[in-house]
PDB file of N, H, CA, C and O in Angstrom:
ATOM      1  N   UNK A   1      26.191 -33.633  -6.948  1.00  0.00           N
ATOM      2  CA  UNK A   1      24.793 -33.366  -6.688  1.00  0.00           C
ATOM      3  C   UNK A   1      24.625 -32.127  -5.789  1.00  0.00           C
ATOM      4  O   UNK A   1      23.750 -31.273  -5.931  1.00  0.00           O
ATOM      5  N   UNK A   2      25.574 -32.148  -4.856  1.00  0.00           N
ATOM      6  H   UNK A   2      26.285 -32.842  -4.741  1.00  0.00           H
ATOM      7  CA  UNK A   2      25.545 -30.969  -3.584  1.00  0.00           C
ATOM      8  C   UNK A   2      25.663 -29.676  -4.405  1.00  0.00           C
ATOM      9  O   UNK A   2      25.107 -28.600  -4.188  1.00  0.00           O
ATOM     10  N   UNK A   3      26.257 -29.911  -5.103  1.00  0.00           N
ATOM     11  H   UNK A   3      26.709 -30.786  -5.280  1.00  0.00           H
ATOM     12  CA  UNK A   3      27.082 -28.475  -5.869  1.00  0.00           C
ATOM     13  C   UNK A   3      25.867 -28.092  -7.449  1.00  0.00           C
ATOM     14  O   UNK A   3      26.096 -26.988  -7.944  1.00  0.00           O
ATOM     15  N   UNK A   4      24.940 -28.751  -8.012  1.00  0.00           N
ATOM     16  H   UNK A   4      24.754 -29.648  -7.610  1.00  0.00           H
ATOM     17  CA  UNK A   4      23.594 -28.615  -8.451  1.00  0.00           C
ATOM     18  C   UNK A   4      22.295 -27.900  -7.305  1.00  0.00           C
ATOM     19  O   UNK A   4      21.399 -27.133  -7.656  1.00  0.00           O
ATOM     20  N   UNK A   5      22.520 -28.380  -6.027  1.00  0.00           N
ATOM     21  H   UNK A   5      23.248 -29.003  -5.742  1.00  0.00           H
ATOM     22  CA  UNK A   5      21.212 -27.994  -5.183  1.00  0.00           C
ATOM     23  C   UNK A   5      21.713 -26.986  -4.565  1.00  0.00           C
ATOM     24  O   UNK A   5      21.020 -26.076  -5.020  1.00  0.00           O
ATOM     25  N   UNK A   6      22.393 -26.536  -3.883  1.00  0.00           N
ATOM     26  H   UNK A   6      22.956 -27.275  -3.513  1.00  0.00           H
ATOM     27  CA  UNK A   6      23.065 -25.794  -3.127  1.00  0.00           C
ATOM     28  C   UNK A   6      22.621 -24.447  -3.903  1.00  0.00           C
ATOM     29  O   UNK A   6      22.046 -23.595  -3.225  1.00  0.00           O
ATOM     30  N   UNK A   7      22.836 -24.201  -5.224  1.00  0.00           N
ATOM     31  H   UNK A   7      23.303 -24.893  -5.775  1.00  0.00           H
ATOM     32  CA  UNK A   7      22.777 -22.838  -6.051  1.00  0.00           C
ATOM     33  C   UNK A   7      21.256 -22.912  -5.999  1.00  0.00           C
ATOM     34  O   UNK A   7      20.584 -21.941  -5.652  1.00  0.00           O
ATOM     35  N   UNK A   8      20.693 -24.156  -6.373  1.00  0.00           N
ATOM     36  H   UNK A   8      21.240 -24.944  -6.656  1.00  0.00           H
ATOM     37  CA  UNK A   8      19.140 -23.787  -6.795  1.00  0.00           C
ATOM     38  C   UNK A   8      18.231 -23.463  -5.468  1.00  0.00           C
ATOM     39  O   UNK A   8      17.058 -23.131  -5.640  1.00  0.00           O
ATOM     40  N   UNK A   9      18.669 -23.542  -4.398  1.00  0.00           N
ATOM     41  H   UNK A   9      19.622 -23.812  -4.258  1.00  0.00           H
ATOM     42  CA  UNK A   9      18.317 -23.283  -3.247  1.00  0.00           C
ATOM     43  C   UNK A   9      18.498 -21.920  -2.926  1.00  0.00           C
ATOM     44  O   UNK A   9      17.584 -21.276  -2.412  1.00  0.00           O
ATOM     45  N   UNK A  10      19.640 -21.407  -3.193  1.00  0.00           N
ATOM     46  H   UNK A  10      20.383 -21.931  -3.610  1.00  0.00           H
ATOM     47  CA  UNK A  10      20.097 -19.933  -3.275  1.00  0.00           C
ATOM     48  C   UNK A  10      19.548 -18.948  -4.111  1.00  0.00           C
ATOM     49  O   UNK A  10      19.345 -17.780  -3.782  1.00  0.00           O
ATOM     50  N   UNK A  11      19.314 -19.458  -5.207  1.00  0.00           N
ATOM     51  H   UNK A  11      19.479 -20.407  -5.474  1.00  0.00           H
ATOM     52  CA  UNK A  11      18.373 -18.836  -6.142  1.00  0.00           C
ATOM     53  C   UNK A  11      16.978 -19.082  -5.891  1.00  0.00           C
ATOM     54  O   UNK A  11      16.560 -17.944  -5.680  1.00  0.00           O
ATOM     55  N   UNK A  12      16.186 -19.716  -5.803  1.00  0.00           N
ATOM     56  H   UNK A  12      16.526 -20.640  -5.974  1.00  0.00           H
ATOM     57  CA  UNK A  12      14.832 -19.759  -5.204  1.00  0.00           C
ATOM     58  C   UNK A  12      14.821 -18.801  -4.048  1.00  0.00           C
ATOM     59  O   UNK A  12      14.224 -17.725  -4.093  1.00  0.00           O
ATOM     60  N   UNK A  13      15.407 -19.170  -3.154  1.00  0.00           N
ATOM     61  H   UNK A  13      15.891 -20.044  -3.117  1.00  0.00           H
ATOM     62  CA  UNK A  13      15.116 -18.401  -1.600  1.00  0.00           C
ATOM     63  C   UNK A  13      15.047 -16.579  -2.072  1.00  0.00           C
ATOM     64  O   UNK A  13      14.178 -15.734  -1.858  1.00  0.00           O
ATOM     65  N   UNK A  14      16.672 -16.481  -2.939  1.00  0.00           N
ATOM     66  H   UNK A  14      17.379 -17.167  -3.113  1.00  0.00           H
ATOM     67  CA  UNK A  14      16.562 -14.886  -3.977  1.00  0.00           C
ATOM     68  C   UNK A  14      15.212 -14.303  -4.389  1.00  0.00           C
ATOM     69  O   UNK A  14      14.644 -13.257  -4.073  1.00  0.00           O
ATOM     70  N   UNK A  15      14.966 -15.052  -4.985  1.00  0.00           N
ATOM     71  H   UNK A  15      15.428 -15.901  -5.242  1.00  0.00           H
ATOM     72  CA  UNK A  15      13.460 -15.174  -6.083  1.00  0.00           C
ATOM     73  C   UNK A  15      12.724 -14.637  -5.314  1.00  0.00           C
ATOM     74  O   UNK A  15      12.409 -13.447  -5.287  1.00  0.00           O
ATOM     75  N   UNK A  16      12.201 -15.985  -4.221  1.00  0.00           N
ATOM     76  H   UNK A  16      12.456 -16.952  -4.243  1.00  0.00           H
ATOM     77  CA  UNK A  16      11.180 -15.386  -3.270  1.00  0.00           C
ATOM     78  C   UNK A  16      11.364 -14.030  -2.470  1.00  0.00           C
ATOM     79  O   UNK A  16      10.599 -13.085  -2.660  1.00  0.00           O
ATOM     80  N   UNK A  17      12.121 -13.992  -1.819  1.00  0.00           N
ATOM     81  H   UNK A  17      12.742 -14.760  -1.665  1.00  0.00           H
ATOM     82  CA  UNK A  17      12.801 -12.588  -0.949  1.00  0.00           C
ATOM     83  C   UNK A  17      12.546 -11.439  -1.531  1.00  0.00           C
ATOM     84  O   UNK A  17      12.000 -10.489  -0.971  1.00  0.00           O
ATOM     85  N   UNK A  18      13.079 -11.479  -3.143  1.00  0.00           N
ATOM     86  H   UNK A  18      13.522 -12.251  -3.598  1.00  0.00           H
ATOM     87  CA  UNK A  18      13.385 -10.026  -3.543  1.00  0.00           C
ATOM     88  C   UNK A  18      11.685  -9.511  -4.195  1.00  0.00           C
ATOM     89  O   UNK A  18      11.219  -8.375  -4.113  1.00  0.00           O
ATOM     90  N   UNK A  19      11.175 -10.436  -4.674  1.00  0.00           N
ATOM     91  H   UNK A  19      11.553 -11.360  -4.740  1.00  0.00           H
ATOM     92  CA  UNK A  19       9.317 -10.131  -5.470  1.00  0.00           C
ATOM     93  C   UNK A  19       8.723  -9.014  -4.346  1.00  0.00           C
ATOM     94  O   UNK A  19       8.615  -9.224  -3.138  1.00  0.00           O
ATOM     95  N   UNK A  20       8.463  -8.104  -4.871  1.00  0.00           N
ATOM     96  H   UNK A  20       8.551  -7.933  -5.852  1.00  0.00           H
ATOM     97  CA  UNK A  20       8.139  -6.708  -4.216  1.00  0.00           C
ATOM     98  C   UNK A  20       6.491  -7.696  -3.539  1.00  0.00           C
ATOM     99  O   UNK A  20       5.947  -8.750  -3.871  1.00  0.00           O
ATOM    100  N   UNK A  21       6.255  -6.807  -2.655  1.00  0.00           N
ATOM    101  H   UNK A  21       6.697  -5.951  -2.385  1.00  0.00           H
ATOM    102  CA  UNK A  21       5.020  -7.933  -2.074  1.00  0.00           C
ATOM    103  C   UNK A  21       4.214  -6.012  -2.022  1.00  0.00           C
ATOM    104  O   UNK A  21       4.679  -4.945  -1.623  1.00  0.00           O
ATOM    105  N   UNK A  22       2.622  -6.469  -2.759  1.00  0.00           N
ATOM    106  H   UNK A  22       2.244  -7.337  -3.083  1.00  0.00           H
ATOM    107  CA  UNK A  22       1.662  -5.212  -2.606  1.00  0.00           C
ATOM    108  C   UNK A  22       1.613  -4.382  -1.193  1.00  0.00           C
ATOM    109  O   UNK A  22       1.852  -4.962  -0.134  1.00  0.00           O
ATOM    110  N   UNK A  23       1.375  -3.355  -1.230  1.00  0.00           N
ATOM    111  H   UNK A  23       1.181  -2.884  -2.091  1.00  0.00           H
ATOM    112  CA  UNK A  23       1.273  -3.194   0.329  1.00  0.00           C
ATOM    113  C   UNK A  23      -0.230  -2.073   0.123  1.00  0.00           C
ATOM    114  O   UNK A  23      -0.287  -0.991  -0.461  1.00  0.00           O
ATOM    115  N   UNK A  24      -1.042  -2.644   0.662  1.00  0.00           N
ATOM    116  H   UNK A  24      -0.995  -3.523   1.136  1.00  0.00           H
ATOM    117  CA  UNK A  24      -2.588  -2.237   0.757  1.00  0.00           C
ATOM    118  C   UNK A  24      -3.084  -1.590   2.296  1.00  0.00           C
ATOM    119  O   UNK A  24      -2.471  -1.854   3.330  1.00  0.00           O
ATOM    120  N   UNK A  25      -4.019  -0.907   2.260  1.00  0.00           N
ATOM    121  H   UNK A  25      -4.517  -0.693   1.419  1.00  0.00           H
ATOM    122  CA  UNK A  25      -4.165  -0.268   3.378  1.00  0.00           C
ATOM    123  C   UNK A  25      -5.764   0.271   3.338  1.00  0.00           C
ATOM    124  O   UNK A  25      -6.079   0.799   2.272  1.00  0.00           O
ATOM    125  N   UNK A  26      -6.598   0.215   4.168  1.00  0.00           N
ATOM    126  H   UNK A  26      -6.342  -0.213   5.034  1.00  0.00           H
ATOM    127  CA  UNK A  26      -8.429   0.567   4.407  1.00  0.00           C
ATOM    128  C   UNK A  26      -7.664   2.515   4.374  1.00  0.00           C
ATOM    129  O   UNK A  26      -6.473   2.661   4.647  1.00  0.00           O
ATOM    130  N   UNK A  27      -8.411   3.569   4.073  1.00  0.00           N
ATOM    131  H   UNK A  27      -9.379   3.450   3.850  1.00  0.00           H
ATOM    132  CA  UNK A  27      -8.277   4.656   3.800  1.00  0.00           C
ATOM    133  C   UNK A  27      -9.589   5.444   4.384  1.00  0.00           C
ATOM    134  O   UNK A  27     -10.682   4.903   4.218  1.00  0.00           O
ATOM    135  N   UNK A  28      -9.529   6.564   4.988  1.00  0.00           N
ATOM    136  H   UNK A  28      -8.641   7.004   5.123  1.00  0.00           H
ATOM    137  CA  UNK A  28     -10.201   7.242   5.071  1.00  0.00           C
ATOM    138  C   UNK A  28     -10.080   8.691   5.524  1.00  0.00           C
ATOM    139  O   UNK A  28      -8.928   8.865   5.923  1.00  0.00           O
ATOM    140  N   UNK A  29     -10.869   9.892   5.631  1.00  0.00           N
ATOM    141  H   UNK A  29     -11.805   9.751   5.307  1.00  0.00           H
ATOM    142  CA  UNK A  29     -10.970  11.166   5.624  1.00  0.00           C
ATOM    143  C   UNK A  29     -11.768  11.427   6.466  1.00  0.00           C
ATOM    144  O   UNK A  29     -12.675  10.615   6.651  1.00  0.00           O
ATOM    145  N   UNK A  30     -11.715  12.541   7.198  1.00  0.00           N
ATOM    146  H   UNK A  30     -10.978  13.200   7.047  1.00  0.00           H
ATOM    147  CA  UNK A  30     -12.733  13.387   8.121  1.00  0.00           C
ATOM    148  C   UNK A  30     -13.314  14.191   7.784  1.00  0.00           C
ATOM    149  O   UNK A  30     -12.692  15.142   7.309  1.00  0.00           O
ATOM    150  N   UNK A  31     -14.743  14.260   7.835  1.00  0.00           N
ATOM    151  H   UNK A  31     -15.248  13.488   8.220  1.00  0.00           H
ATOM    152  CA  UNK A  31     -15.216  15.331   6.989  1.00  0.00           C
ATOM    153  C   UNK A  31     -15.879  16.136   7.750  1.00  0.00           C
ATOM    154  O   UNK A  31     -16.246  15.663   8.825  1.00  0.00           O
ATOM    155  N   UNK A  32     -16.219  17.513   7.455  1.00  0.00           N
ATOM    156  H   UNK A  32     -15.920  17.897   6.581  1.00  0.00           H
ATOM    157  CA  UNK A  32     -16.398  19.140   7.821  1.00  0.00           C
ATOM    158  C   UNK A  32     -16.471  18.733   9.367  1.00  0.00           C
ATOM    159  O   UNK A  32     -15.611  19.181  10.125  1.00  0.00           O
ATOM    160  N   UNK A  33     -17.816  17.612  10.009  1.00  0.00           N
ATOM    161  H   UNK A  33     -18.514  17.248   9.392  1.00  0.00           H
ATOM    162  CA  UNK A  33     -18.277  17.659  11.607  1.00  0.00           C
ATOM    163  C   UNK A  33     -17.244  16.732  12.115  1.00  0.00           C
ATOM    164  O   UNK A  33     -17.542  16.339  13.244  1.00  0.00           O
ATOM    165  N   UNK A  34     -16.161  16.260  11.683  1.00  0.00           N
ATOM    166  H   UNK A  34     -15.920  16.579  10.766  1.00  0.00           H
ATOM    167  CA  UNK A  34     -15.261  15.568  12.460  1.00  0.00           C
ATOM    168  C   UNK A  34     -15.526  13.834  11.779  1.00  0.00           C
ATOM    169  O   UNK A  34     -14.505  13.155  11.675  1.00  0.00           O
ATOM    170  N   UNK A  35     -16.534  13.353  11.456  1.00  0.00           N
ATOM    171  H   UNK A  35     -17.364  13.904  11.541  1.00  0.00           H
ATOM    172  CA  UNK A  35     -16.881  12.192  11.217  1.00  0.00           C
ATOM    173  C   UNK A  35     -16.048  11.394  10.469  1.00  0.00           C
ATOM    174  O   UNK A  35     -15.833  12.049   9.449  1.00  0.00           O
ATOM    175  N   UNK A  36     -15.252   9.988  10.376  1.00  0.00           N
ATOM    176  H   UNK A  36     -15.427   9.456  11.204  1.00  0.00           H
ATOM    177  CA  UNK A  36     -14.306   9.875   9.351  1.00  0.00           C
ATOM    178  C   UNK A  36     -15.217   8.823   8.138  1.00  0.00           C
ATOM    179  O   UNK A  36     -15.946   7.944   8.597  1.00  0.00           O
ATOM    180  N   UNK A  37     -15.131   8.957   6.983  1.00  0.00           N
ATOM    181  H   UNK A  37     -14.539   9.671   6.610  1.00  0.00           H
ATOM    182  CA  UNK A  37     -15.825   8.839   5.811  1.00  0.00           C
ATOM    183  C   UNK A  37     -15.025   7.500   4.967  1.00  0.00           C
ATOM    184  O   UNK A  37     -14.004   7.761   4.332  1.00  0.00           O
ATOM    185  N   UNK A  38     -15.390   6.515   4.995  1.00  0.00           N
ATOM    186  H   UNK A  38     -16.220   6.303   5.512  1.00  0.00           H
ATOM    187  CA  UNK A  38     -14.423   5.395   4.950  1.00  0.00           C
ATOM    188  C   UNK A  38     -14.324   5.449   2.988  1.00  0.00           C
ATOM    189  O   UNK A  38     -15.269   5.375   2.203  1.00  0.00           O
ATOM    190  N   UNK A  39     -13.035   5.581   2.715  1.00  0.00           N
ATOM    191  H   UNK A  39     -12.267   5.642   3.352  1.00  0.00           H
ATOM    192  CA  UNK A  39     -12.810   5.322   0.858  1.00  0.00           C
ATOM    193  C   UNK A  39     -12.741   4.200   0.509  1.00  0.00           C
ATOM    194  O   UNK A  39     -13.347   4.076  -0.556  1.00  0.00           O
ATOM    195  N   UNK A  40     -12.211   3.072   0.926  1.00  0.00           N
ATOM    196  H   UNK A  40     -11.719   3.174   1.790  1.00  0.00           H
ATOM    197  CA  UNK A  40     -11.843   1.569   0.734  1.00  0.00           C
ATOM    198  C   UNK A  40     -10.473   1.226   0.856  1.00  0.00           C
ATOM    199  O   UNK A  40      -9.782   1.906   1.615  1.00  0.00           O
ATOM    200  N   UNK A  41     -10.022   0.384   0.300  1.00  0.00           N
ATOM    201  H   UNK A  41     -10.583  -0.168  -0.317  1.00  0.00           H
ATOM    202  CA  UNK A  41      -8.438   0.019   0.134  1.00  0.00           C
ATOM    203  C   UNK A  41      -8.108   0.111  -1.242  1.00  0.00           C
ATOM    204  O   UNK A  41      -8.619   0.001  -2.356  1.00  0.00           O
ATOM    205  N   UNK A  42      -6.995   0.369  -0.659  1.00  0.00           N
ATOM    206  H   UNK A  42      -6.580   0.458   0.246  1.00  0.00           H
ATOM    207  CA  UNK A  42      -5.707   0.982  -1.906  1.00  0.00           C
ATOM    208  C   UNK A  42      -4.551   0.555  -1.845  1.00  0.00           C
ATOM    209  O   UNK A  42      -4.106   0.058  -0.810  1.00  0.00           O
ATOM    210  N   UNK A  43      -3.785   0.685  -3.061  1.00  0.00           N
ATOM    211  H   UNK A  43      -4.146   1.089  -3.902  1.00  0.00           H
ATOM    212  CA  UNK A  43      -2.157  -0.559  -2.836  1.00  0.00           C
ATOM    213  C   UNK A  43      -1.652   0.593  -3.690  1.00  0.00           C
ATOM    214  O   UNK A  43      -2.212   1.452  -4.372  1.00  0.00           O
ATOM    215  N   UNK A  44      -0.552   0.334  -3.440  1.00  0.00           N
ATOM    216  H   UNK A  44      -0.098  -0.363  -2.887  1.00  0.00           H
ATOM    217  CA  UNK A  44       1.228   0.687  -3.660  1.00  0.00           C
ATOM    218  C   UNK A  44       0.920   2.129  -4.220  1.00  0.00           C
ATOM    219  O   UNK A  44       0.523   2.902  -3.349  1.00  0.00           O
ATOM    220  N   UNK A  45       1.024   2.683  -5.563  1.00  0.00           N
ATOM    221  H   UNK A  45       1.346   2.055  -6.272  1.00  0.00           H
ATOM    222  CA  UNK A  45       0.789   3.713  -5.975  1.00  0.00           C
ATOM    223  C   UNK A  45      -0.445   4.424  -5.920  1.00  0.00           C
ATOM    224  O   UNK A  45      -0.484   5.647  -6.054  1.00  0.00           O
ATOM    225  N   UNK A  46      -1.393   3.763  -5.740  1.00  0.00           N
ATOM    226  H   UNK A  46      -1.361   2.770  -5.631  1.00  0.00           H
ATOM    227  CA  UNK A  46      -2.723   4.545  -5.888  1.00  0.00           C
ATOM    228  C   UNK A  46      -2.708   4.634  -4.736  1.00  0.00           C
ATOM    229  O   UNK A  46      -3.136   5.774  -4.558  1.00  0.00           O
ATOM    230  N   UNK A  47      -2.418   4.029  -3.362  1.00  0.00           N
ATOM    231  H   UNK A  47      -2.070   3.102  -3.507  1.00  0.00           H
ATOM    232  CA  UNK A  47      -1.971   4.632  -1.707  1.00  0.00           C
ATOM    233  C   UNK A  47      -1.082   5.412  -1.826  1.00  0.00           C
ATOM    234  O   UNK A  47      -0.410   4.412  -1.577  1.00  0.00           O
ATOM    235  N   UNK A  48      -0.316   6.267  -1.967  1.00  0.00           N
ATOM    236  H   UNK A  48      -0.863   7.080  -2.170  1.00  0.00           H
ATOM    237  CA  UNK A  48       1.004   7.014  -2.158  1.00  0.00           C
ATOM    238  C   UNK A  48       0.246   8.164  -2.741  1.00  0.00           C
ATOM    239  O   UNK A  48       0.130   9.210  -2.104  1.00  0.00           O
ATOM    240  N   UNK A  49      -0.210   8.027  -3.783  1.00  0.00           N
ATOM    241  H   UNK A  49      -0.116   7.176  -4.301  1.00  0.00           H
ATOM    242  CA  UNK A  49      -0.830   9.354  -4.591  1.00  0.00           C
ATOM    243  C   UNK A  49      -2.027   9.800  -3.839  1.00  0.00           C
ATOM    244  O   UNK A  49      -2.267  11.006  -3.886  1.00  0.00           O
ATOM    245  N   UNK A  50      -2.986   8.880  -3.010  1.00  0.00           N
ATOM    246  H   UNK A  50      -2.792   7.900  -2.972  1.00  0.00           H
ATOM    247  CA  UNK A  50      -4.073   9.550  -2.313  1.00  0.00           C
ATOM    248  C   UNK A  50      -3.170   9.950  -1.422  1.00  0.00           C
ATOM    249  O   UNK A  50      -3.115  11.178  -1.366  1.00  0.00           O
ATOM    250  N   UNK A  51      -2.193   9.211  -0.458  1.00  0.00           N
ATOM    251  H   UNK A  51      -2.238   8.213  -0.503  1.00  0.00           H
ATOM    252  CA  UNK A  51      -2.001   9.972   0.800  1.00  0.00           C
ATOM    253  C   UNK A  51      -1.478  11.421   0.407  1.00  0.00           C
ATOM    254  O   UNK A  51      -1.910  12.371   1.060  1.00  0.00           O
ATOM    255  N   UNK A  52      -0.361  11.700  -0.861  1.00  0.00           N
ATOM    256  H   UNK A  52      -0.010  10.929  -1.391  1.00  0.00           H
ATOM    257  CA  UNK A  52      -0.318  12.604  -1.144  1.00  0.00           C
ATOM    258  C   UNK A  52      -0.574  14.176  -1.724  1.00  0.00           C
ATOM    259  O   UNK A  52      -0.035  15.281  -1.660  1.00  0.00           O
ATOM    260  N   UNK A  53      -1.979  13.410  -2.446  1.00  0.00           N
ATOM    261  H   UNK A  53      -2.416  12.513  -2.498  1.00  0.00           H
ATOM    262  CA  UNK A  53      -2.706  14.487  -2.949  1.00  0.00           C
ATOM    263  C   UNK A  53      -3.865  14.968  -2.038  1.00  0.00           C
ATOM    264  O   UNK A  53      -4.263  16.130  -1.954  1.00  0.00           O
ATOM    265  N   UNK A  54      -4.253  14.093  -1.495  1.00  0.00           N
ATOM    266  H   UNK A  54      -3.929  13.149  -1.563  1.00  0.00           H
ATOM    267  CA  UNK A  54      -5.372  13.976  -0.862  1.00  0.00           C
ATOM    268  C   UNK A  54      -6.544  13.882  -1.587  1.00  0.00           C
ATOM    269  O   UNK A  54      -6.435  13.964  -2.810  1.00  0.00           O
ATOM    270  N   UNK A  55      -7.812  13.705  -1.032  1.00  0.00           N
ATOM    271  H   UNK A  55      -7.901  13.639  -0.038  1.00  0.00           H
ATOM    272  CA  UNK A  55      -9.015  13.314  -1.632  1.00  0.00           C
ATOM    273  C   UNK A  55     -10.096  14.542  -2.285  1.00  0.00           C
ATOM    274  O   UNK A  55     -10.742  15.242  -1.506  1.00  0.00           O
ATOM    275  N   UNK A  56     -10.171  14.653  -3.251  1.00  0.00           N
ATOM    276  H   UNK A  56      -9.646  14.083  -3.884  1.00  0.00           H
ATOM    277  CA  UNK A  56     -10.840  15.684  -3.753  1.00  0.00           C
ATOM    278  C   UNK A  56     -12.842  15.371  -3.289  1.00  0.00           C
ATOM    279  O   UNK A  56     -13.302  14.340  -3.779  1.00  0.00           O
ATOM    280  N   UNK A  57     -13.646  16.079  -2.582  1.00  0.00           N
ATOM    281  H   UNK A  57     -13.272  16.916  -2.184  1.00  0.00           H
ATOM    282  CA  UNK A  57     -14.626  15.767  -1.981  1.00  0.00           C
ATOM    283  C   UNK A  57     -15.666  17.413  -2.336  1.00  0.00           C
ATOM    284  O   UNK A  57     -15.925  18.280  -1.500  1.00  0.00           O
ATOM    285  N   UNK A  58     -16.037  17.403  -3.671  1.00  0.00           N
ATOM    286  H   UNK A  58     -15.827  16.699  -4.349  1.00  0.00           H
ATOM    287  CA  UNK A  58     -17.079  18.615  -3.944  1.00  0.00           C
ATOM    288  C   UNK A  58     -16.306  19.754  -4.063  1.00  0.00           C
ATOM    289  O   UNK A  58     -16.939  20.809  -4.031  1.00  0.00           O
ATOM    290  N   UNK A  59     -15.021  19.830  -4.199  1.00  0.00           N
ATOM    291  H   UNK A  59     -14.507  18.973  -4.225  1.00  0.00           H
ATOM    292  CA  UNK A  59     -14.294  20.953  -4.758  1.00  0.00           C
ATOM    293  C   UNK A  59     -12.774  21.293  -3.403  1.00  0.00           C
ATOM    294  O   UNK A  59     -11.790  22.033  -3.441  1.00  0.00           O
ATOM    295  N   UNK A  60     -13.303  20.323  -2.375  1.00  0.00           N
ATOM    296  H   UNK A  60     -14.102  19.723  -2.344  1.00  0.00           H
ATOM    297  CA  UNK A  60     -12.993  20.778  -1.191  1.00  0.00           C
ATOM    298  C   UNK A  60     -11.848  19.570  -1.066  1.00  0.00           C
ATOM    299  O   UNK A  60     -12.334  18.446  -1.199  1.00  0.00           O
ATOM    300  N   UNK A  61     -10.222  19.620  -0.803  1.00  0.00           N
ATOM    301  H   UNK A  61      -9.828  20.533  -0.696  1.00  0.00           H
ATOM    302  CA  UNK A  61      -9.398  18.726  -0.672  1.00  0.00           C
ATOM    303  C   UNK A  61      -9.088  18.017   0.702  1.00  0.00           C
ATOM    304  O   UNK A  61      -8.626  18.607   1.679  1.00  0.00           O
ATOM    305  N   UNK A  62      -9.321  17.014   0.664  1.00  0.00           N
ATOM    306  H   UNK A  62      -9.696  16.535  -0.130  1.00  0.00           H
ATOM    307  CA  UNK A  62      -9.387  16.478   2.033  1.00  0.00           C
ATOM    308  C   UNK A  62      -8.169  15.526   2.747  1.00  0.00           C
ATOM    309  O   UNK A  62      -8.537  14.373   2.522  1.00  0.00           O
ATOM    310  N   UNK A  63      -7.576  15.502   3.097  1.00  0.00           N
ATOM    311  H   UNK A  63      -7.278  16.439   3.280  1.00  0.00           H
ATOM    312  CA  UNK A  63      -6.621  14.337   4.376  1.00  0.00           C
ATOM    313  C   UNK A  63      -6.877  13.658   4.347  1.00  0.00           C
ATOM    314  O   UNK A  63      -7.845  13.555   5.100  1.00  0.00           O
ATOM    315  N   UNK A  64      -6.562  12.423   3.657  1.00  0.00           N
ATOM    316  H   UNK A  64      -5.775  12.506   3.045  1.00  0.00           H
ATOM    317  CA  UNK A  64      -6.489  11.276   3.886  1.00  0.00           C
ATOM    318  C   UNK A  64      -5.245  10.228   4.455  1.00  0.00           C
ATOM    319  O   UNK A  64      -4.069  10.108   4.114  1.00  0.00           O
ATOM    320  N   UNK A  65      -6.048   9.562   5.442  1.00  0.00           N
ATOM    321  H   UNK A  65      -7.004   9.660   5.719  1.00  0.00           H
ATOM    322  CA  UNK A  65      -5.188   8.863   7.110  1.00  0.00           C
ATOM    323  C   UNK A  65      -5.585   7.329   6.354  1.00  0.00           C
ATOM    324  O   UNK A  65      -6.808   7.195   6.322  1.00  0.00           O
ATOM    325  N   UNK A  66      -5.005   6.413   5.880  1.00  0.00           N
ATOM    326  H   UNK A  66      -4.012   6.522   5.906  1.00  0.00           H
ATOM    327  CA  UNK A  66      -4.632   4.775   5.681  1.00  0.00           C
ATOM    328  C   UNK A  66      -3.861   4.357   6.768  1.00  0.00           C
ATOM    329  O   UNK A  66      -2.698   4.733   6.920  1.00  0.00           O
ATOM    330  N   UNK A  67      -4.655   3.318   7.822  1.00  0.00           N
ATOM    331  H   UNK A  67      -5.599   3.012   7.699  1.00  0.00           H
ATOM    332  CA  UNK A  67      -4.347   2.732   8.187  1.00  0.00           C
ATOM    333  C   UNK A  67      -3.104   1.622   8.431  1.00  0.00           C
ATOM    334  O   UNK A  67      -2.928   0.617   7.742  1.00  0.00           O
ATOM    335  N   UNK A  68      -2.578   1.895   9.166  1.00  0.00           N
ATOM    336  H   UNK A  68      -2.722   2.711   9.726  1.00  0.00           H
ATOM    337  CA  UNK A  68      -1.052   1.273   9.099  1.00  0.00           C
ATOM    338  C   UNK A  68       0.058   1.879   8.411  1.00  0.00           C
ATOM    339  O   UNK A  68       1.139   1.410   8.768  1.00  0.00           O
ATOM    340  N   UNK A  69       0.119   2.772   7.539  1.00  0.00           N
ATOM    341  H   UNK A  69      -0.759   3.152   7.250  1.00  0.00           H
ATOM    342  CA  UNK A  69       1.095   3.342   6.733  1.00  0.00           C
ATOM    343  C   UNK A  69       1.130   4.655   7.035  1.00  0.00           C
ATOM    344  O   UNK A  69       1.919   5.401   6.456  1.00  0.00           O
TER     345      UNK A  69
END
């Protein structure tokens, strides 16, 4: 019996551990007078590509700062 639970315990705990978990973040930009301009939240790739591209705002590309990341 030990030697049935022992693995399925090992494998569950695996399971759980390794499942990539979202990682989300509130987003926002400063605009021309300093003011910061809140975008919403964003997860995994669509956070990555704003922080990287930044925010396109009337032709003008802007910095975008997400919280915690």
């Amino acid at each position: 019996m030990k030697r049935l639970i022992f693995p399925l315990v090992v494998f569950c705990a695996f399971s759980v551990y390794s499942c990539k978990k979202s990682e989300c973040h509130e987003c926002h930009y400063d605009d021309a007078s300093g003011a910061e301009v809140e975008l919403g939240t964003y997860c995994d790739d669509e956070l990555e590509s704003l922080e990287a591209n930044g925010y396109n705002d009337n032709g003008t590309v802007r910095t975008v700062h997400c919280h915690g990341h």
